[in-house]
C-alpha positions in Angstrom: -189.6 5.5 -223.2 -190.0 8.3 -220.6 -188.5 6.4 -217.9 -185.5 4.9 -220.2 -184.5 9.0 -221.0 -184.7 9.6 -216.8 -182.2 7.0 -216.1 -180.2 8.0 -218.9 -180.3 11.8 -218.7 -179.3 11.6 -214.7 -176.9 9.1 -215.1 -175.4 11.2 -217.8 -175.7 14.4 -215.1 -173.7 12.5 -212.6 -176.0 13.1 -209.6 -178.2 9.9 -209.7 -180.6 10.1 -207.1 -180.2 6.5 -204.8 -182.8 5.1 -202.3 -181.7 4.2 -199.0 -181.8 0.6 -200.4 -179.6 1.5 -203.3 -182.2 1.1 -206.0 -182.2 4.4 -208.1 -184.7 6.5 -207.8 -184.0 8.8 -211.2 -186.9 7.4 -212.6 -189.5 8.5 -209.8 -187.3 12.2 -209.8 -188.1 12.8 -213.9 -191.6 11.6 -213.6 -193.0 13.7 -210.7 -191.2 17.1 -212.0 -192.0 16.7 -215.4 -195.7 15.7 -214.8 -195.7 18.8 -212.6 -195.0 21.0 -215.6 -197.3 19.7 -218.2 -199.9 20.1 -215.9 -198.8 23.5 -215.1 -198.7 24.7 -218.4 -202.7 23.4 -219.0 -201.8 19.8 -220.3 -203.7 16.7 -218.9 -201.4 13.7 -219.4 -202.3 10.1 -219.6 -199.8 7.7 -219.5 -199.6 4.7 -221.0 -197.8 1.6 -220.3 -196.4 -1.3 -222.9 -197.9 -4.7 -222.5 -196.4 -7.7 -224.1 -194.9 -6.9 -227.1 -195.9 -9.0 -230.4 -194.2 -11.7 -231.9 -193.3 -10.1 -235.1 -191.2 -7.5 -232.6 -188.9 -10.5 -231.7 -186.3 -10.2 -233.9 -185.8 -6.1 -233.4 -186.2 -7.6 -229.5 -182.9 -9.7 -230.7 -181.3 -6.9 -232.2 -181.1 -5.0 -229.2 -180.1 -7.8 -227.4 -177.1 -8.1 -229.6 -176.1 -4.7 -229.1 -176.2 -4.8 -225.5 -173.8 -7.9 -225.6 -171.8 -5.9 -227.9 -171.5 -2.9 -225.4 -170.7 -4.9 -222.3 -167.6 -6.2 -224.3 -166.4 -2.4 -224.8 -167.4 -1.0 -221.3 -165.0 -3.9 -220.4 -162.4 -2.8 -223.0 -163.0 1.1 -221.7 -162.8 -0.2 -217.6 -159.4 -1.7 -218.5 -158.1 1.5 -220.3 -159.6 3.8 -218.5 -161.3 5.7 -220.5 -163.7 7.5 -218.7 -165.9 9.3 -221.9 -166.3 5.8 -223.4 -167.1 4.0 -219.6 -170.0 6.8 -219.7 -171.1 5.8 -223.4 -171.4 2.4 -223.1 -172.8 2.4 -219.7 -175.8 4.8 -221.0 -176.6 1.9 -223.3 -176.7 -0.8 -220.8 -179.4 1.3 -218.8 -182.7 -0.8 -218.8 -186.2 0.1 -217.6 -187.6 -2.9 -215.3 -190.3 -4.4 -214.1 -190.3 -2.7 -211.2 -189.6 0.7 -212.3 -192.9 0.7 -214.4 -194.4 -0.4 -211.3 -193.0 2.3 -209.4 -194.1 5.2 -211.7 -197.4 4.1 -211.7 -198.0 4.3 -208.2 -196.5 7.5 -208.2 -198.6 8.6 -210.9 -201.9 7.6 -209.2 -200.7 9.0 -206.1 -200.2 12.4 -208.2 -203.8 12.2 -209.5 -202.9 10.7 -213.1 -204.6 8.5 -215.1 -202.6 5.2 -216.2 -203.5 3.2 -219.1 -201.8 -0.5 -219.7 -201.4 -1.4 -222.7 -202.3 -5.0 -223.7 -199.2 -4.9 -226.4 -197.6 -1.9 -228.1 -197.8 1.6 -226.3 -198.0 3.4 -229.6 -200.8 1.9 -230.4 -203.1 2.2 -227.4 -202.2 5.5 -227.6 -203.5 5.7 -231.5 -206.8 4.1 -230.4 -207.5 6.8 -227.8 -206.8 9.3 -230.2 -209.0 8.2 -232.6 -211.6 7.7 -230.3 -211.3 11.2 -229.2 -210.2 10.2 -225.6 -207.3 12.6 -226.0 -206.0 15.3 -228.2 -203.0 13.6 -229.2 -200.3 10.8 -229.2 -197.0 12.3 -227.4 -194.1 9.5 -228.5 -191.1 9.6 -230.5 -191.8 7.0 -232.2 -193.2 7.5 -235.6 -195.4 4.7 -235.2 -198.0 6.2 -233.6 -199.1 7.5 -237.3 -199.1 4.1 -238.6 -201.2 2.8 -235.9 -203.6 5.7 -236.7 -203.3 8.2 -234.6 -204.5 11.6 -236.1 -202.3 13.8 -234.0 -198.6 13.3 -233.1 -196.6 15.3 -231.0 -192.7 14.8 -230.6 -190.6 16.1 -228.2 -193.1 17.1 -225.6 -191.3 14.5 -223.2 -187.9 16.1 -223.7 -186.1 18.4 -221.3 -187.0 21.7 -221.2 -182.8 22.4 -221.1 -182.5 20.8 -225.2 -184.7 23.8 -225.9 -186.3 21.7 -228.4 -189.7 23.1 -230.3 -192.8 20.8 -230.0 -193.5 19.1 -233.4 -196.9 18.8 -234.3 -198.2 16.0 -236.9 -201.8 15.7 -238.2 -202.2 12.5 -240.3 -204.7 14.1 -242.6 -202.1 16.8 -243.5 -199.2 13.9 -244.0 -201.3 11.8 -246.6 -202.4 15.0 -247.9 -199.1 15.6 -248.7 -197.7 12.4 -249.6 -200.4 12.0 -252.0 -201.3 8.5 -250.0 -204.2 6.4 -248.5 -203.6 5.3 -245.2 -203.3 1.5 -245.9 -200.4 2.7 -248.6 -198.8 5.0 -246.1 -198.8 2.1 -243.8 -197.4 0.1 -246.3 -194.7 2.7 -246.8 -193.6 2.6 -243.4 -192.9 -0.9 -244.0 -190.7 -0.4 -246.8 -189.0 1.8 -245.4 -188.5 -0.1 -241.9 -190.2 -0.7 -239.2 -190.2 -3.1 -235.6 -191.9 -5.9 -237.1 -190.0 -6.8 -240.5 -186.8 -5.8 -241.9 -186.8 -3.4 -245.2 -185.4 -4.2 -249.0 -182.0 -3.1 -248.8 -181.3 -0.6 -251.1 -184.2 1.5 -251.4 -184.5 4.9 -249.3 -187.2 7.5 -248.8 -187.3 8.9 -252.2 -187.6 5.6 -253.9 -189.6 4.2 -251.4 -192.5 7.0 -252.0 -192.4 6.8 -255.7 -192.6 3.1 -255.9 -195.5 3.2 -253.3 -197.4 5.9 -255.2 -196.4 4.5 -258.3 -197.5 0.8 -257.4 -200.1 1.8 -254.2 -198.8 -1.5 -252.8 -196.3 -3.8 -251.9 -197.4 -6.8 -253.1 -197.4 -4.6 -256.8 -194.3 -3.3 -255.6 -192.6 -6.5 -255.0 -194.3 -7.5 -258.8 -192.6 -4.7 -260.4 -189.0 -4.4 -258.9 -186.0 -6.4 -259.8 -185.9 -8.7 -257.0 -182.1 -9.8 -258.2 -181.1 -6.1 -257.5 -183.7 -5.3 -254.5 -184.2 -8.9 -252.6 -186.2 -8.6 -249.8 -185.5 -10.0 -246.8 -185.8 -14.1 -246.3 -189.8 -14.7 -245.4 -190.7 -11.2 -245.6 -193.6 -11.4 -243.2 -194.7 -7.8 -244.5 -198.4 -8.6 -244.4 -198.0 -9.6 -240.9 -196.5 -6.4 -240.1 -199.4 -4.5 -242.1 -201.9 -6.3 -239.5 -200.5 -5.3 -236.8 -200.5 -2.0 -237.4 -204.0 -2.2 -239.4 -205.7 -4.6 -236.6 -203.5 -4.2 -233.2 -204.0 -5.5 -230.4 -205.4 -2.2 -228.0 -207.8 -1.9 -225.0 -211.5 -0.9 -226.2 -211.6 3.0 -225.7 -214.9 2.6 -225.0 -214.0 1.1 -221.8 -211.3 3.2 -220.7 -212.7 5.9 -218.3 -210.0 8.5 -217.9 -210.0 10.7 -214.5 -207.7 13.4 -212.8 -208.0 14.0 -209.6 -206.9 15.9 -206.5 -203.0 14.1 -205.8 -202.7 12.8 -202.5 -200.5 15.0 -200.8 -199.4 12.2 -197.4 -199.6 9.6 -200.0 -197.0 11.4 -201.8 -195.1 12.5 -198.8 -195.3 8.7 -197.5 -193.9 7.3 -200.7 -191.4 9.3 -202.1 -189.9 10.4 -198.3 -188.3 8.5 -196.1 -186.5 5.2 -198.1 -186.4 7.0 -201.6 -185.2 9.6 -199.5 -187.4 12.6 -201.7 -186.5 16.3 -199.8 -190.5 16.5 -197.9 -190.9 20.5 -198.6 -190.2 19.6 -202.3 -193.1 17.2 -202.2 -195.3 19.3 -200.8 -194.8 22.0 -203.0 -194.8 20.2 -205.9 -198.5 18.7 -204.6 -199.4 21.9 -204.0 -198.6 22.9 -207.7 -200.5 20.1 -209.3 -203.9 21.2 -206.8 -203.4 24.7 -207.6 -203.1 24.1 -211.3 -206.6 21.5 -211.1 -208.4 24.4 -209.9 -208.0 26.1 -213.1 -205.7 28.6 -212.2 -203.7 27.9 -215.6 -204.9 28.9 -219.3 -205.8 25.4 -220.7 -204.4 25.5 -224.1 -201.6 23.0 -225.4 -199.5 26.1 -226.7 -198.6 27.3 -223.4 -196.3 24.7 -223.6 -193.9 26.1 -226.2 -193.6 28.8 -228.4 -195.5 28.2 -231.8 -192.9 29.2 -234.4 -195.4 28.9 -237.5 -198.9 28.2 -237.7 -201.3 28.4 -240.7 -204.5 31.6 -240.2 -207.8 30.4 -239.8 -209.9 32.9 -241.4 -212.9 32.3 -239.2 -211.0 33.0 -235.9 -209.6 36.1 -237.7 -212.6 37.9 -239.1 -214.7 36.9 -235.8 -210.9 38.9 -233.9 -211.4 41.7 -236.4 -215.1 42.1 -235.3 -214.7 42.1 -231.7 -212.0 44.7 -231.7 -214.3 46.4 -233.9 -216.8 46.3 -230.9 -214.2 47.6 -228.6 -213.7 50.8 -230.8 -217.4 51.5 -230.6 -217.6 50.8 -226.7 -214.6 53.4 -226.4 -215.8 56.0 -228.3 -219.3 55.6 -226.8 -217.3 56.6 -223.4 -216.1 59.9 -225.2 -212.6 58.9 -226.0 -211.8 59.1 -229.8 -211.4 55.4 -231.5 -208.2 54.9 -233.1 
């Protein structure tokens, strides 16, 4: 997903940075900078990579397919009128991520000091797994999935540019079934009715009706027993129980077995690879290799909020009465120096 939005948001830029070979190189650009800056700011990334997806994703895999086909007919349409806004529209949605950009931005990664994590099938849900296993803190994606597959704590837009301005949202899946008034088996099943990459949805029903037939019915199998299928039909072999598998029962790496390490980045690696064919400026390299050593050696505060600016957050009384008694400490140290407490 991170590479798709570097070859998208340079293209869109109209500066996209070209190898000597002609291969684009926008991908490797976004990846280095922006991994610079969540380390910077006290964030240790791990990045993980989709493996094959499943074969419940095939027809949303089809889908996309058709809309590619659909937007190479209009970028032809566009060429031939010359319209230059829509040639830049439909060309942003012909961008694809290959094989060999992952491969790329992996090596980089390493080279950088980075641990990489492949995923044997869906991203999202590797990522769930090593949040549940207390690998990471949390699952930074877009995709609302990752709450399905588990994960405790989301985080959404921490991959986008820092120009969109765009606060960090924070998730905690306690907190959303909390509020939902929902088990995590019905919020899963939830997610289904409403739609998700694995089966289509009952046409017809949205968010407010979804939630009130789930909490009224806590499942879909009562759901389906309950609603007028004439007015709601669901979708021809509804495979939902496939769906609720997947994201129940997914197909991740053990945790256990993951061993996740940052090191020092390899400054002449660096230099070597991103210099010379992908034609990378050298003293930018460097510098940037100097930035991630300088922030490994603990030269930047370690907290996730240094990131952004928290707009709201809820007290914790602890941390305040154990703030009140320390600066009730410093009064007495300052008037033990003979200067009046305040």
């Amino acid at each position: 997903m991170s590479l798709y939005q570097f070859l998208i948001a340079v293209r869109s830029e109209g500066s996209q940075l070209i190898a000597a070979d002609g291969e684009t190189t926008s991908h490797l650009m976004g990846t280095f900078y922006r991994t610079i800056r969540l380390v910077e700011n006290g964030i240790k990334p791990v990045y993980v990579f989709d493996g094959k997806p499943p074969q419940l994703k095939s027809h949303q895999l089809d889908k996309r397919a058709e809309r590619r086909e659909e937007a190479e007919k209009e970028l032809l349409k566009a060429t031939e009128a010359g319209d230059q806004v829509s040639i830049e529209k439909f060309n942003r949605r012909l961008v694809r991520v290959t094989k060999k950009h992952g491969e790329e931005a992996r090596e980089l990664l390493k080279l950088m000091g980075v641990p990489v994590v492949e995923a044997p099938c869906e991203a999202e849900a590797q990522c769930a797994a090593l949040v549940k296993a207390g690998k990471v803190y949390g699952a930074a994606t877009e995709d609302m999935d990752a709450l399905s597959f588990g994960a405790t704590v989301l985080l959404r837009h921490m991959t986008f540019s820092e120009a969109r301005k765009m606060p960090v949202q924070e998730f905690h899946l306690d907190k959303v079934l909390d509020g939902l008034g929902l088990k995590q088996n019905e919020f899963i099943d939830l997610c289904i009715l409403l739609g998700c990459d694995y089966c289509g949805s009952i046409r017809g029903i949205g968010p407010k009706r979804a939630v009130e037939l789930i909490r009224q019915h806590r499942s879909l199998e009562q759901v389906l027993k309950n609603i007028d299928t004439s007015k709601y039909p669901p979708p021809e072999d509804w495979d939902f129980e496939g769906a609720r598998r997947l994201f129940v029962e997914p197909e991740v790496a053990d945790p256990s077995g993951i061993e996740l390490k940052w090191t020092d980045p390899d400054e002449e690696g660096l230099v070597k690879y991103l210099c010379g064919d992908k034609q990378f400026n050298e003293d930018r390299v460097r510098a940037g290799a100097k930035k991630l050593l300088k922030a490994r050696s603990g030269t930047t505060q370690g907290r996730l909020d240094g990131f952004f600016k928290v707009l709201s957050t809820t007290p914790n009384p602890k941390r305040k009465a154990e703030e009140e008694k320390k600066n009730a400490n410093k009064k007495v140290k300052m008037g033990g120096r003979g200067r009046k407490p305040k």
